[in-house]
Backbone as JSON, one array per atom type, in Angstrom:
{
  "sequence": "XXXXXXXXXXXXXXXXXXXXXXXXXXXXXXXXXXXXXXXXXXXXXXXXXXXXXXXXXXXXXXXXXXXXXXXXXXXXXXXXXXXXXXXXXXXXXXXXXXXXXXXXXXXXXXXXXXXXXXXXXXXXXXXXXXXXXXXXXXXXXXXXXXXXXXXXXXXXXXXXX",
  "N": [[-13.16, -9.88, 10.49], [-15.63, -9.83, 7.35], [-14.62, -7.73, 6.05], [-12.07, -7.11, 6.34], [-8.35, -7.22, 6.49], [-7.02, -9.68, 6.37], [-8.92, -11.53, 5.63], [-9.79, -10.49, 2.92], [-7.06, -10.41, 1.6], [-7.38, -13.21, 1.13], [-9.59, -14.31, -0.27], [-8.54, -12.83, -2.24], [-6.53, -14.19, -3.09], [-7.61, -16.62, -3.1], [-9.23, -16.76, -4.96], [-7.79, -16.35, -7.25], [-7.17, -13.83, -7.98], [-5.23, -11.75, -7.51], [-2.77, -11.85, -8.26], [-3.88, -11.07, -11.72], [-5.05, -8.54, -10.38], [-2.32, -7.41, -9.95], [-1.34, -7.54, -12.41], [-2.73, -5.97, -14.03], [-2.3, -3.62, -12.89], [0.45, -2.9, -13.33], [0.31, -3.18, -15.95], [-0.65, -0.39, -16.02], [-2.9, 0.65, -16.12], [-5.95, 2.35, -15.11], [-6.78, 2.07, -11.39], [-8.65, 2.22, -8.43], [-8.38, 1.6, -5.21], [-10.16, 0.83, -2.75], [-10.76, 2.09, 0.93], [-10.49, -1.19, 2.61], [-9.47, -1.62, 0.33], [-8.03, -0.26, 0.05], [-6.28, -0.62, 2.42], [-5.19, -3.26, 1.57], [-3.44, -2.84, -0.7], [-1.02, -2.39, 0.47], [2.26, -3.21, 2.24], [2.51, -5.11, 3.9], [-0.36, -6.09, 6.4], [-1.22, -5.61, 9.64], [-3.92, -6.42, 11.31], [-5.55, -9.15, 13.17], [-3.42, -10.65, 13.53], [0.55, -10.7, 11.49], [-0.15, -9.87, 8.13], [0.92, -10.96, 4.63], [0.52, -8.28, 2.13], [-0.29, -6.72, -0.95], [1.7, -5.56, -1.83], [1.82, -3.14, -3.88], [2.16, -0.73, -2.94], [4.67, 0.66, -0.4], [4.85, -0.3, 3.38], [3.31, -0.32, 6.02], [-0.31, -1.28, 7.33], [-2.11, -0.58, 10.67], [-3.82, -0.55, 13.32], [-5.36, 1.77, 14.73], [-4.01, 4.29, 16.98], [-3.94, 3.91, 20.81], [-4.16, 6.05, 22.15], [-6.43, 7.73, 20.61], [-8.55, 6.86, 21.51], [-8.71, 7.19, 24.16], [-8.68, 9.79, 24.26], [-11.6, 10.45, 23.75], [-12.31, 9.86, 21.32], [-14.05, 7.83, 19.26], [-13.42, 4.14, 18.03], [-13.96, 1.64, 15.72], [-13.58, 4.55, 13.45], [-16.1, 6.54, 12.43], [-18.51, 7.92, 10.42], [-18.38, 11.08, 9.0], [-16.0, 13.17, 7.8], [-13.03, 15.73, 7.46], [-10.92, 15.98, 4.38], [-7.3, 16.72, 3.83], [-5.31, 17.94, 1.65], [-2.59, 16.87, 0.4], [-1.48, 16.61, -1.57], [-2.82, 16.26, -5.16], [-4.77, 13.62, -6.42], [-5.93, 12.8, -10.18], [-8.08, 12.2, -9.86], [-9.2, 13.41, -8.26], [-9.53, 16.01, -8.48], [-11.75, 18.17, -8.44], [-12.03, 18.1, -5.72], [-12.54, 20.0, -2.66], [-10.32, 20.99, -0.53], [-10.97, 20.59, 2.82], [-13.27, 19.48, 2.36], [-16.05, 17.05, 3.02], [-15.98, 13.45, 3.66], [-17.09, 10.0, 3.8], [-16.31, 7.86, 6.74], [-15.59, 4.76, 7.76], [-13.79, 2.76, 9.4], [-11.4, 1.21, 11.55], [-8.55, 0.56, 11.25], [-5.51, 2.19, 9.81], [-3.29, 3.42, 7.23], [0.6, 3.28, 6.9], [2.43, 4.68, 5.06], [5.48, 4.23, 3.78], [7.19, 5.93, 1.87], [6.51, 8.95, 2.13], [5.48, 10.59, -0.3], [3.91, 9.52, -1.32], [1.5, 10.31, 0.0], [-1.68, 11.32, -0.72], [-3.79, 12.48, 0.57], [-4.53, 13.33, 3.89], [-6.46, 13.02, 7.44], [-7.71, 14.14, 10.23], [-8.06, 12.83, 13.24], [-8.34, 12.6, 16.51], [-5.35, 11.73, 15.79], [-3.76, 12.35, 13.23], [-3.77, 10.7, 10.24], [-3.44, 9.27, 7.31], [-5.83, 9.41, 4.18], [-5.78, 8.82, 1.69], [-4.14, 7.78, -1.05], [-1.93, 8.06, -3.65], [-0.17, 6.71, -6.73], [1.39, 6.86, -9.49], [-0.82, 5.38, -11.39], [-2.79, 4.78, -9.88], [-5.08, 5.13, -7.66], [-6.07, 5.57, -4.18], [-8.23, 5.2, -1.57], [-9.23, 5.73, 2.06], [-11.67, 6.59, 2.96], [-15.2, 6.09, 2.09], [-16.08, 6.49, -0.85], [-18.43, 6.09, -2.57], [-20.28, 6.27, -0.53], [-20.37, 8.67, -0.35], [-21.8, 10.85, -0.74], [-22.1, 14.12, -2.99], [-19.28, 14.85, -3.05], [-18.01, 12.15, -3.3], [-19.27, 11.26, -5.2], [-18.46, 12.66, -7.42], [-15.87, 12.15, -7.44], [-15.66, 9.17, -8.04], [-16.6, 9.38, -10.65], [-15.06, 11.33, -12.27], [-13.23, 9.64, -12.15], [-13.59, 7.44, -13.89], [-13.53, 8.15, -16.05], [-10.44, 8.17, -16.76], [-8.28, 6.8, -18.25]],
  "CA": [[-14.42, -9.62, 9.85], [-15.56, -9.89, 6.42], [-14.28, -6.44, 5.44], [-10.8, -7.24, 7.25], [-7.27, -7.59, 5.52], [-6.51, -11.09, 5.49], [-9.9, -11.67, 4.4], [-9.74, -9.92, 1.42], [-6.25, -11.09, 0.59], [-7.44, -14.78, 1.24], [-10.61, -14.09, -0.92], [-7.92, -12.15, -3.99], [-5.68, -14.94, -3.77], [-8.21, -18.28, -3.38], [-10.22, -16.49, -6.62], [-6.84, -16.11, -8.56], [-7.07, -12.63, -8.95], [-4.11, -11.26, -6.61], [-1.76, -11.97, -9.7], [-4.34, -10.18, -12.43], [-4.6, -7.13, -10.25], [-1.06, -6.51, -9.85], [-0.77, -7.32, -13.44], [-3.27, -4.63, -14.62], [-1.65, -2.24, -12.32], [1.98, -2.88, -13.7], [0.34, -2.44, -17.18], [-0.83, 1.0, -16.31], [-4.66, 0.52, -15.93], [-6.25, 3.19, -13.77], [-6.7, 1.5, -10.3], [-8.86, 2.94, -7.55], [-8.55, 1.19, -4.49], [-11.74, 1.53, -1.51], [-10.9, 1.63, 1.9], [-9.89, -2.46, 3.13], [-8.64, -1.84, -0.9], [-6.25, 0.7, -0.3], [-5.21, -1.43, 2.95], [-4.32, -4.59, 0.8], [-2.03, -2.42, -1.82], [0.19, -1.66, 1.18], [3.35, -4.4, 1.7], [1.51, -5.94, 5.26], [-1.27, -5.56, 7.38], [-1.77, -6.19, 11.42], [-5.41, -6.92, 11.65], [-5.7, -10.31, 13.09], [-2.01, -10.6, 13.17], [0.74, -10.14, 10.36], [-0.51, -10.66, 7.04], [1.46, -9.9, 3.37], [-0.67, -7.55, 1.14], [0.13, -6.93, -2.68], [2.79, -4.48, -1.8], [2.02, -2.14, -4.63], [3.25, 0.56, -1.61], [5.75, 0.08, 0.56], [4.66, 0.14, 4.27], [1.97, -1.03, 6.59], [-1.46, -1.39, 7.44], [-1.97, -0.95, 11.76], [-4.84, -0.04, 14.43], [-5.43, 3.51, 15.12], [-3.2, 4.19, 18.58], [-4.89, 3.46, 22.34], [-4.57, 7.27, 22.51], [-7.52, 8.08, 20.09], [-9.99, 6.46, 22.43], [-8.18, 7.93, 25.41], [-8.76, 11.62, 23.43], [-12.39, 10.2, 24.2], [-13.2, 9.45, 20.34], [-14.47, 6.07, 19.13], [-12.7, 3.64, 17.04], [-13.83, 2.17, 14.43], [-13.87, 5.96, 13.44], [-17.41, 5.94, 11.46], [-18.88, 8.59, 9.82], [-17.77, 12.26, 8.16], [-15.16, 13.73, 8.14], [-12.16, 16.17, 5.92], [-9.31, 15.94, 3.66], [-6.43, 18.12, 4.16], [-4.65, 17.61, 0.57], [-1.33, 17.33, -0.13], [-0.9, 16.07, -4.0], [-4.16, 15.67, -5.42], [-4.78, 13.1, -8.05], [-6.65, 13.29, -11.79], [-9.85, 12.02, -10.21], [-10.15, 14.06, -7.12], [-9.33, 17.71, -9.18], [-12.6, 19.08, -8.71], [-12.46, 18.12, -4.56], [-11.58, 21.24, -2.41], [-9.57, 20.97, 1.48], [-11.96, 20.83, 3.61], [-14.48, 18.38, 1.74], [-16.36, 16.01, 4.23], [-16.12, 12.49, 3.19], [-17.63, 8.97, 4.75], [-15.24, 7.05, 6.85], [-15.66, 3.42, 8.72], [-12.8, 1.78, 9.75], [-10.32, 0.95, 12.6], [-6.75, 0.31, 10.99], [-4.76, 3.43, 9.24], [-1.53, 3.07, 6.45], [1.67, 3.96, 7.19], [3.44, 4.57, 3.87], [7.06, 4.32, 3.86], [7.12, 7.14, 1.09], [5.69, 10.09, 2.57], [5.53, 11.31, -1.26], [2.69, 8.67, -2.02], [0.09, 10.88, 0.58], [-2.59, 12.35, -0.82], [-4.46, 13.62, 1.58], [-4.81, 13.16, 5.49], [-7.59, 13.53, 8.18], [-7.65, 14.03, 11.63], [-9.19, 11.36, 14.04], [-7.43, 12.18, 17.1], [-3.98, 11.55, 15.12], [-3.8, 12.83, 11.84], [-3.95, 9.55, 9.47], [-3.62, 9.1, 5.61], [-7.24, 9.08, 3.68], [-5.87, 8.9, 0.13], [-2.42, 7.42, -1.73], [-1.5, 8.12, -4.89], [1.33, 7.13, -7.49], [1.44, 6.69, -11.21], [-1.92, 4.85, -12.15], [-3.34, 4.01, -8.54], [-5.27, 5.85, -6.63], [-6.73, 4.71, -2.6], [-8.88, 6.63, -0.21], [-9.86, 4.94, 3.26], [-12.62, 7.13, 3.12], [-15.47, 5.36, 0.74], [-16.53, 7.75, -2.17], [-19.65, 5.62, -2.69], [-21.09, 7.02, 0.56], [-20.24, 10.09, 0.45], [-22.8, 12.45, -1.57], [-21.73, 14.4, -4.13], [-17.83, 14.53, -3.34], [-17.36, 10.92, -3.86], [-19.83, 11.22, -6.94], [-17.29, 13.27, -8.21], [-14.37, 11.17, -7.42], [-16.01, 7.72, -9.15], [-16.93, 10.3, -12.35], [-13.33, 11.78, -12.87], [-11.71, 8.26, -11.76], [-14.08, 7.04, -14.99], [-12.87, 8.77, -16.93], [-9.14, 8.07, -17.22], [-7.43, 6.07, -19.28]],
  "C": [[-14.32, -9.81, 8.35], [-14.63, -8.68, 5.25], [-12.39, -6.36, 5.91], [-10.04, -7.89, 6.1], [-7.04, -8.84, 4.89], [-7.75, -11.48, 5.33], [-9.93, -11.32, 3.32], [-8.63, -10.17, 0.73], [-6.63, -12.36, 0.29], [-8.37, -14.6, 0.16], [-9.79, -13.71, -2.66], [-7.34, -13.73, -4.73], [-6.49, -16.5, -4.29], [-9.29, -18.06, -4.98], [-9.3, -16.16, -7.56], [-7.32, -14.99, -8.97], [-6.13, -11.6, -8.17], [-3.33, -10.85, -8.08], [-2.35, -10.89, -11.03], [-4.59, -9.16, -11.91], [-3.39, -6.35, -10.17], [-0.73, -6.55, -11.82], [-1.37, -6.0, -14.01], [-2.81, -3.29, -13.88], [-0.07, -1.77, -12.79], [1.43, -2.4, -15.19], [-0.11, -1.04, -17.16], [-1.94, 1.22, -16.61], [-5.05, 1.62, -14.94], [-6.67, 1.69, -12.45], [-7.31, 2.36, -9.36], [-9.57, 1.77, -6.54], [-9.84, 2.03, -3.06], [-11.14, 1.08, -0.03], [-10.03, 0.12, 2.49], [-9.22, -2.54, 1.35], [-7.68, -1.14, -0.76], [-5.43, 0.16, 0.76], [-4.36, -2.45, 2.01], [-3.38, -3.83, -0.31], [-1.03, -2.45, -0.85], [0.92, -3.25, 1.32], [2.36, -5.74, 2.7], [0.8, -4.99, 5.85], [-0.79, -5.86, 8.57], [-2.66, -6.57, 11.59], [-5.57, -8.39, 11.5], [-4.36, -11.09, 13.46], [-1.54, -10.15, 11.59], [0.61, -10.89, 9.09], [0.47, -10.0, 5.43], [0.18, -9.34, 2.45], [0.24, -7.45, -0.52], [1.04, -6.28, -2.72], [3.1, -3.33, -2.93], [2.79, -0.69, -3.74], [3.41, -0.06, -0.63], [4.86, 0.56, 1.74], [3.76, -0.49, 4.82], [0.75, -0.53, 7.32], [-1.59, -1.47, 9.59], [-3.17, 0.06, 12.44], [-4.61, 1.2, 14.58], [-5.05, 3.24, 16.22], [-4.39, 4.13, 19.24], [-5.37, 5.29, 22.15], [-5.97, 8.11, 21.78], [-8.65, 7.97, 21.39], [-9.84, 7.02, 23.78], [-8.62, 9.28, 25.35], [-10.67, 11.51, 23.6], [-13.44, 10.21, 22.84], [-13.22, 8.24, 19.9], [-13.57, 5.54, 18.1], [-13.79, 1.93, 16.58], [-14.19, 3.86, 14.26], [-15.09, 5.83, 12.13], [-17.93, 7.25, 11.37], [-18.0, 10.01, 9.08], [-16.93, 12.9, 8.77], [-14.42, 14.31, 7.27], [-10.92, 15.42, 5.6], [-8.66, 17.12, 3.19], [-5.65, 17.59, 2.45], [-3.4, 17.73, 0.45], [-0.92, 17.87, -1.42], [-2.58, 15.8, -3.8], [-4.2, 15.12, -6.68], [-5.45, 13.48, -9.43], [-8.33, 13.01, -10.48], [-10.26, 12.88, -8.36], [-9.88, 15.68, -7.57], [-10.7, 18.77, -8.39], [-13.05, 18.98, -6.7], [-11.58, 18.93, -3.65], [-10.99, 20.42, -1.26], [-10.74, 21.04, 1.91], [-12.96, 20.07, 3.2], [-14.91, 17.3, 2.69], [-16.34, 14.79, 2.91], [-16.54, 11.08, 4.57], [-16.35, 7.69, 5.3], [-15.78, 5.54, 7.67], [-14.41, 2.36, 8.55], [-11.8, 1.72, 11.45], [-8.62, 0.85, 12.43], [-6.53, 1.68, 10.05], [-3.48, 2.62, 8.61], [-0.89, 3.82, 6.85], [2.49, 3.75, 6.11], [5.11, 4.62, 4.23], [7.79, 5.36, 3.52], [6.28, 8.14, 1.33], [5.16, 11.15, 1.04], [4.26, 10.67, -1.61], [1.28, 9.6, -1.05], [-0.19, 11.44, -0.42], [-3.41, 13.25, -0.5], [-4.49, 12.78, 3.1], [-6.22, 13.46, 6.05], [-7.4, 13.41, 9.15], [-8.64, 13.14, 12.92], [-8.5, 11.36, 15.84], [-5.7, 12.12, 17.1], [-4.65, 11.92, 13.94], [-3.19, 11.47, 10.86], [-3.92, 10.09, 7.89], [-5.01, 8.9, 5.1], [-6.81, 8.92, 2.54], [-4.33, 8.8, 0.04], [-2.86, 7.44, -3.31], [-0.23, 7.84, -5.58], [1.4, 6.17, -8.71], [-0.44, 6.59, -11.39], [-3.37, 4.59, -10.65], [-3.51, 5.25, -7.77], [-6.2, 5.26, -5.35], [-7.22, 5.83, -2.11], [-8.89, 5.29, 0.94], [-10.76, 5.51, 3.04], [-13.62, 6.04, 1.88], [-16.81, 6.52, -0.15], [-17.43, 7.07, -2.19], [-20.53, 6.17, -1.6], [-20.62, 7.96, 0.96], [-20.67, 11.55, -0.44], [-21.8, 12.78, -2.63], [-20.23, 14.44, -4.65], [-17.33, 13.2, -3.99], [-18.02, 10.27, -4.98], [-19.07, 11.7, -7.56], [-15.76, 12.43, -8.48], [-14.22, 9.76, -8.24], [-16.23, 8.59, -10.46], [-16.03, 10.21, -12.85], [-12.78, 10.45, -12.87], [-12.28, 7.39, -13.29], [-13.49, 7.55, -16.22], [-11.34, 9.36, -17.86], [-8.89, 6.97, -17.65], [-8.63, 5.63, -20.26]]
}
């Protein structure tokens, strides 16, 4: 689909801007990846087969297990849902545990560095919604549709650097 991994790398790299996002992320630019954005930081995806992503974090991009849908919930997993927090970054400060946020997707990251979670959500399996580390922050969830939490999250994320 349009919203799918190696679309969006094919799309970074055929518009020459693969190279200027990793550069502004190496210089220490804030960075807030959305969703099919916080897939492509990770090293590879699966969707479609295997594709390389920008590898800002180590690890990969793969389908929510059979057993979700077996557990007798849907996949893509689409609408609200929480975040359990681990680490919380600068621009989600003011968002408690328990905060509903808007989800639509089908694939989940699997970091390598269990230190880069930020927060989780439960879908069946308990999945990553948010990576953090140095300058870069990702949700799967997308703060644009999601009321006042993820008004809060584009505010604060404005507001750094």
């Amino acid at each position: 689909g349009v919203g799918s991994f190696p679309a969006c790398m094919s799309n970074l790299e055929n518009r020459g801007l693969a190279e200027p996002v990793l550069r502004a992320i190496e210089a220490g630019k804030p960075f807030l990846g959305l969703c099919v954005g916080m897939q492509i930081l990770f090293a590879e995806g699966e969707e479609f087969g295997r594709h390389p992503g920008l590898g800002v974090f180590s690890g990969r991009v793969v389908r929510f297990p059979e057993s979700v849908g077996k557990r007798g919930l849907k996949v893509p997993h689409m609408g609200w849902n929480t975040l359990a927090f681990r680490r919380r970054p600068p621009a989600m400060q003011n968002v408690g545990d328990g905060s509903y946020v808007y989800f639509v997707h089908s694939y989940i990251v699997l970091p390598d560095d269990p230190g880069v979670i930020a927060s989780t959500t439960e879908h069946g399996v308990e999945f990553v919604s948010a990576v953090w580390k140095d300058n870069v922050v990702a949700t799967q969830f997308h703060p644009e549709k999601s009321q006042g939490v993820g008004l809060s999250i584009i505010e604060e994320f404005g507001k750094l650097g």
